[in-house]
N, C-alpha and C positions, 0 to 999 in steps of 0.2 A: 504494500500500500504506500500510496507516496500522498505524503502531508501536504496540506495547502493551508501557509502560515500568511498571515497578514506583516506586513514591513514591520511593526508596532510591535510585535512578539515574536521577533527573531531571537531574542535572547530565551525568550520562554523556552524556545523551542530546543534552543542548546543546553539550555538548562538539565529539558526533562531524559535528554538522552544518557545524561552521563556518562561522556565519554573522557578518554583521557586524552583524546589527539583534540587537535584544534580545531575548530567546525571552519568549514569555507564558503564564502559567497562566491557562486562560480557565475558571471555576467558573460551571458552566451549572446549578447548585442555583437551588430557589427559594430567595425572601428569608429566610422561618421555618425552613428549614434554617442560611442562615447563621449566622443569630444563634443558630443549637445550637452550630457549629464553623464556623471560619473559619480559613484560611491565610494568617499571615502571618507573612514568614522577610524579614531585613533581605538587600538585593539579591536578592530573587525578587518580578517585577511580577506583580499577579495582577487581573482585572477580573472581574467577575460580573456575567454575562447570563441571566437564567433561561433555561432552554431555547426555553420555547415563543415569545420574545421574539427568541431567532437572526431568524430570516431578516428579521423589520424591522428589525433593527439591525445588519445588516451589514456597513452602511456603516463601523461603530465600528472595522471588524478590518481588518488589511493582510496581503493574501494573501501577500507575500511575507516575511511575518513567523513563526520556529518558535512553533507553538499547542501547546502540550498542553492538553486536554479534561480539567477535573474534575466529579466527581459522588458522589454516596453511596457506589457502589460497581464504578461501571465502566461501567453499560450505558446511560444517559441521556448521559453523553460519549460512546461511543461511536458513537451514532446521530447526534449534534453531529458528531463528526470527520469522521464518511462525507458528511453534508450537507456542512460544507465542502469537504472532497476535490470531491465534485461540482460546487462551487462556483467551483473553482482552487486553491483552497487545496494548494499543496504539502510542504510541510514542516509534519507535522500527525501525533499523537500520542493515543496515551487510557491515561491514568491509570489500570493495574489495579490493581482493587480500591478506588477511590477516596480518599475523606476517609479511611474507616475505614481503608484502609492505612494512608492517610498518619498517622494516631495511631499505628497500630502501629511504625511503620517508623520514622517521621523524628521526631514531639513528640507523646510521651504527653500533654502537656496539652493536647492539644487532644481535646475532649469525644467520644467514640460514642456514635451511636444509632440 
């Protein structure tokens, strides 16, 4: 099952895993998206794999590591999360509502569009 955490309770969400490795926001936007909005919160790792770039680069991610899935608005992570699930990937998550949430919810400075 792949959780569907709202921006606002990403910490809950790491919380409730208790893991020992570090959870990652994985921002599967292409690059000219980033450079619209980009996440970044001091103690939150976050790596950016464009999507279509997942499954060559695989390698990058540690299945036994908590992912939550970012994207514009939810549905390009969530198709990321289900490929990893497929993958092994167990502890795995998708960001509803995306970036855009994430402005709403957690740092109005960071840009919608």
């Amino acid at each position: 099952m792949i959780d569907q955490i709202r921006p606002s309770h990403l910490e809950s969400w790491f919380q409730s895993l208790a893991s020992a490795v570090q959870p990652l926001v994985l921002d599967v936007r292409e690059p000219h998206e980033l450079a619209l909005a980009r996440v970044e919160e001091d103690g939150l790792e976050v790596l950016a794999i464009p999507m279509g770039t997942i499954p060559v680069r695989l390698a990058e991610l540690d299945a036994t590591r908590p992912i939550a899935c970012l994207c514009h608005h939810g549905a390009r992570s969530m198709q990321v999360a289900m490929f990893l699930q497929s993958r092994g990937f167990t502890q795995i998550a998708n960001i509803a509502g995306g970036i855009d949430a994430w402005s709403i919810e957690r740092n109005p400075g960071i840009a919608r569009y």
